[in-house]
TIMARFI-502586 format. One line per 8 residues: number of its first residue (from 1); for each residue x negated, z, y of C-alpha. Coordinates in pm, whole numbers, plus 50000, padded with zeros to 5 digits. Layout:
NUM = X,Z,Y | ...
***
This chain:
1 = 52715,47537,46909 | 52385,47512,46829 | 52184,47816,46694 | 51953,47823,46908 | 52128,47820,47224 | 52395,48056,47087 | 52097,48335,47082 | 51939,48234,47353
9 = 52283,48295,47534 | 52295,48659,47320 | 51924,48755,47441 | 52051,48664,47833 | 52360,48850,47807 | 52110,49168,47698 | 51897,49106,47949 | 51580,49033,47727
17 = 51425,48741,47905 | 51113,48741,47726 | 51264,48745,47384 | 51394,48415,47504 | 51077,48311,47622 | 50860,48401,47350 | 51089,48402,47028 | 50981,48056,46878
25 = 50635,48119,46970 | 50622,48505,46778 | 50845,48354,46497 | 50564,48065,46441 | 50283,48287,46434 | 50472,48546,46189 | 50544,48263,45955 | 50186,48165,46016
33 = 50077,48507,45894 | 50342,48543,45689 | 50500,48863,45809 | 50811,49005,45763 | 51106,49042,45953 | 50986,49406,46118 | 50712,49281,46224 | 50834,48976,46423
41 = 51103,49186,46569 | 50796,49402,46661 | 50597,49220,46861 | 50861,49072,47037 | 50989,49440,47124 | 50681,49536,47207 | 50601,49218,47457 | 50968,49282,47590
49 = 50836,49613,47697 | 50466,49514,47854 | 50651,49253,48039 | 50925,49524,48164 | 50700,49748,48250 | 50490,49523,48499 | 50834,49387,48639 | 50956,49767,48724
57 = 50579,49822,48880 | 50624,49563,49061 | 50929,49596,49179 | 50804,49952,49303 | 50527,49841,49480 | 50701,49605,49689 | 51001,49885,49778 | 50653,50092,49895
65 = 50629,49858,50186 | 50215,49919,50180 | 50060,49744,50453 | 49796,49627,50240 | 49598,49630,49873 | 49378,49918,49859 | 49215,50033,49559 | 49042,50387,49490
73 = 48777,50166,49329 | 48713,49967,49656 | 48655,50301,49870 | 48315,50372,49978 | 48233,50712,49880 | 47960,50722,50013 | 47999,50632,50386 | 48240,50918,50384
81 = 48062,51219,50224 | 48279,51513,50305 | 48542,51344,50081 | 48534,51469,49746 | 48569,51162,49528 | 48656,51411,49237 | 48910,51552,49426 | 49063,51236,49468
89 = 49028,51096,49143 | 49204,51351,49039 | 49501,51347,49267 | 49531,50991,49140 | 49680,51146,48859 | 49957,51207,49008 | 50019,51616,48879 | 50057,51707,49284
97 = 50385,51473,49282 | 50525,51684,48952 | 50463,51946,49103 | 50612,51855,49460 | 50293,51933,49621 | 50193,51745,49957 | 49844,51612,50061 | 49677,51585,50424
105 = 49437,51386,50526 | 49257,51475,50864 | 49000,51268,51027 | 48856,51064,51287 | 49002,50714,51298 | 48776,50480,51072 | 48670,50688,50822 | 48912,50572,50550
113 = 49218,50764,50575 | 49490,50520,50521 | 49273,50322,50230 | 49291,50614,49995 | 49672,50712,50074 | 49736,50308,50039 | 49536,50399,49674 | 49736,50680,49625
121 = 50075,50560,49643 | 49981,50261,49443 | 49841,50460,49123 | 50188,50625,49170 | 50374,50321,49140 | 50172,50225,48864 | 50260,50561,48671 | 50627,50522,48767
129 = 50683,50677,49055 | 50903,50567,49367 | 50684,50544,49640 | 50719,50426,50083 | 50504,50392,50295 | 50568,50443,50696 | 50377,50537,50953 | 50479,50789,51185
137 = 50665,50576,51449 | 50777,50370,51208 | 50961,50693,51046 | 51102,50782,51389 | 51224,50479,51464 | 51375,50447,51144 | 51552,50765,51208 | 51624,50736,51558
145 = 51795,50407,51429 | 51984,50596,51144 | 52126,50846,51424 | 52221,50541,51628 | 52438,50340,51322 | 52578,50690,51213 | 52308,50633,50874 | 52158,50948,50867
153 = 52317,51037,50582 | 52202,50706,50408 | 51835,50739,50546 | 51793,51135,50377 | 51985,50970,50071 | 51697,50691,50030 | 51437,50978,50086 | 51569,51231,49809
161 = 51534,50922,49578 | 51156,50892,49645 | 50884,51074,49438 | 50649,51024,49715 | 50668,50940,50102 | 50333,50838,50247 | 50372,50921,50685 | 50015,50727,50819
169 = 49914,50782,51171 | 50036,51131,51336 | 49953,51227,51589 | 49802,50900,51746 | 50110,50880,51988 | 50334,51147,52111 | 50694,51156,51945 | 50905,51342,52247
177 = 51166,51617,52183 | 51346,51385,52015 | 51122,51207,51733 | 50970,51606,51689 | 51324,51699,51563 | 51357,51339,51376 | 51036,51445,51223 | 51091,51829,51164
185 = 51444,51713,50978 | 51222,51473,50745 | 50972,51768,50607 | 51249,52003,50613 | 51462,51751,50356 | 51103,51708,50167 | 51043,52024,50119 | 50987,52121,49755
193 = 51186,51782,49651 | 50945,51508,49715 | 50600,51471,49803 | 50448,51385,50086 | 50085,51236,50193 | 50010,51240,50551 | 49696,51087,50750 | 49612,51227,51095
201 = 49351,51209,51330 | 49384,51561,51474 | 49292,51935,51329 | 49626,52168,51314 | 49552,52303,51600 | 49640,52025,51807 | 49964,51908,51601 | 50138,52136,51900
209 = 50050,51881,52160 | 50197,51577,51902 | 50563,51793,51878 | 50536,51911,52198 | 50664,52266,52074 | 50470,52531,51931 | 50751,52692,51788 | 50842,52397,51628
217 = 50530,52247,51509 | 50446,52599,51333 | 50766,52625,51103 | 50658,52202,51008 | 50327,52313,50932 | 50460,52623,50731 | 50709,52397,50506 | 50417,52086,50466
225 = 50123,52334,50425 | 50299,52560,50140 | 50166,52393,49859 | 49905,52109,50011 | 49586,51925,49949 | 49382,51923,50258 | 49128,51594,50258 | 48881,51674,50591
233 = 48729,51340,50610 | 48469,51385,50887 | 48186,51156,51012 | 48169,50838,51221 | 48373,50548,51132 | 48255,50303,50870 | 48418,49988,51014 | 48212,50086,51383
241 = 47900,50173,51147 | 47925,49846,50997 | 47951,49636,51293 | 47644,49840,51456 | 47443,49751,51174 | 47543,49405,51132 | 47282,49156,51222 | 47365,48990,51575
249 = 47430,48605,51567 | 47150,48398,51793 | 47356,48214,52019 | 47272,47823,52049 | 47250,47667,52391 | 47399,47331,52397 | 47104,47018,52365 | 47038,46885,52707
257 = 47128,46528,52801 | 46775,46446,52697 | 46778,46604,52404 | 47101,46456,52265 | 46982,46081,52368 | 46724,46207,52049 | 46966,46259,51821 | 46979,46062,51545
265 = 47290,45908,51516 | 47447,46141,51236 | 47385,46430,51457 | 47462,46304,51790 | 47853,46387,51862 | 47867,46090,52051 | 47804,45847,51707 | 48044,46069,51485
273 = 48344,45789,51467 | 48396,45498,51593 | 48666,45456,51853 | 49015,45471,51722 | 48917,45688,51406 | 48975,46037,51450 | 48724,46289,51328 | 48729,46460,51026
281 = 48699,46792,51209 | 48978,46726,51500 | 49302,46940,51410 | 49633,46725,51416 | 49806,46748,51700
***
């Protein structure tokens, strides 16, 4: 067999796909250079390990489930200044997730919530860490599903495995007796194990009327708000700021008849094609 399939067979049994890849290339350059054996088995260890590492992340970003891209460095600051942007620079850190420490963030809808929990999770990923994302219906459901399949067991299983759960939108719907207990189970299981980031549109105060039980809600808040970052991000929403400040469009009447027998004949519809020749602009039907 020829040597160089025999290793290349070797490096796929080992699972080291981009020694395969970039052997001949590193072993060209070394001879180039005219290194030694250590150091061609060097660099190839070393790109074996840069190319690992952004495989694993990701891998983990994808098993996150985030919604969409968000970046810490695409957050406007500064439509939102009640947020600290210290504060959250240095939650993206991640220390609050060795620690097992949960973060909150309360606001109106708009005012950029979900973009820096989105931001969150994904430095976390980046730094290793197993990270979902739901939002909170989508965590009932999932649970109410779990209880229906007999998977409960599973569900709280996949949970203890995260380092970090992001929950996005309580309190925007009710949950009902049931989804409050779903819920209560979750943070109890959480509890000192794995962190937690939660977005919500409502103060404390009015978590009561989300649970629909005082009693309840008050021993959720006592396990989530033991050890918690509270981000108040107040002020109007940036996306409804935005579109009040955009410029309006002028709308364009339509030429009249008379106007469009002035055309010239590049900008008279009528003298776009000739017959039988569709337009450039008509869609396929």
């Amino acid at each position: 067999m020829d040597s160089n399939i025999l290793l290349e067979t070797y490096l796929k049994q080992l699972k080291l796909p981009t020694f395969s890849k970039e052997y001949r290339r590193v072993a060209r350059q070394c001879a180039k250079e005219k290194c030694g054996y250590e150091p061609f088995l060097q660099q190839l260890t070393e790109l074996e390990v840069q190319h690992r590492r952004i495989r694993t992340m990701q891998r983990r970003m994808k098993e996150a489930s985030f919604p969409a891209e968000k970046e810490l460095a695409d957050f406007n600051f500064t439509a939102i200044p009640t947020i600290n942007k210290k504060r959250i620079i240095d939650l993206a850190k991640g220390d609050y997730i060795r620690r097992r420490e949960c973060v909150v963030m309360i606001g109106q809808p708009g005012t950029g919530k979900t973009h820096l929990a989105i931001s969150l999770g994904r430095e976390a990923c980046r730094q290793g860490k197993r990270v979902k994302f739901f939002t909170a219906t989508g965590l009932v459901t999932a649970y109410a599903e779990a209880r229906d399949e007999r998977t409960v067991q599973k569900l709280e299983r996949f949970i203890e495995q995260r380092d970090l759960i992001i929950v996005d939108e309580l309190g925007y719907i009710p949950l009902g007796r049931l989804g409050a207990e779903n819920l209560f189970g979750f943070f109890s299981k959480c509890y000192e194990r794995t962190s937690v980031i939660v977005t919500s549109n409502l103060p404390f105060s009015a978590w009561p009327e989300v649970f629909g039980d005082e009693r309840l809600t008050g021993a959720l808040l006592d396990r989530l708000t033991h050890r918690v970052h509270v981000i108040e991000a107040a002020g109007e929403s940036y996306r409804l700021s935005n579109h009040k400040h955009a410029p309006a469009e002028k709308l364009k009447s339509p030429p009249s008849a008379d106007e469009n027998e002035n055309l010239e004949p590049e900008d008279n519809p009528k003298c776009d094609q000739p017959h039988g020749t569709p337009s450039q602009n008509q869609e396929a039907v």
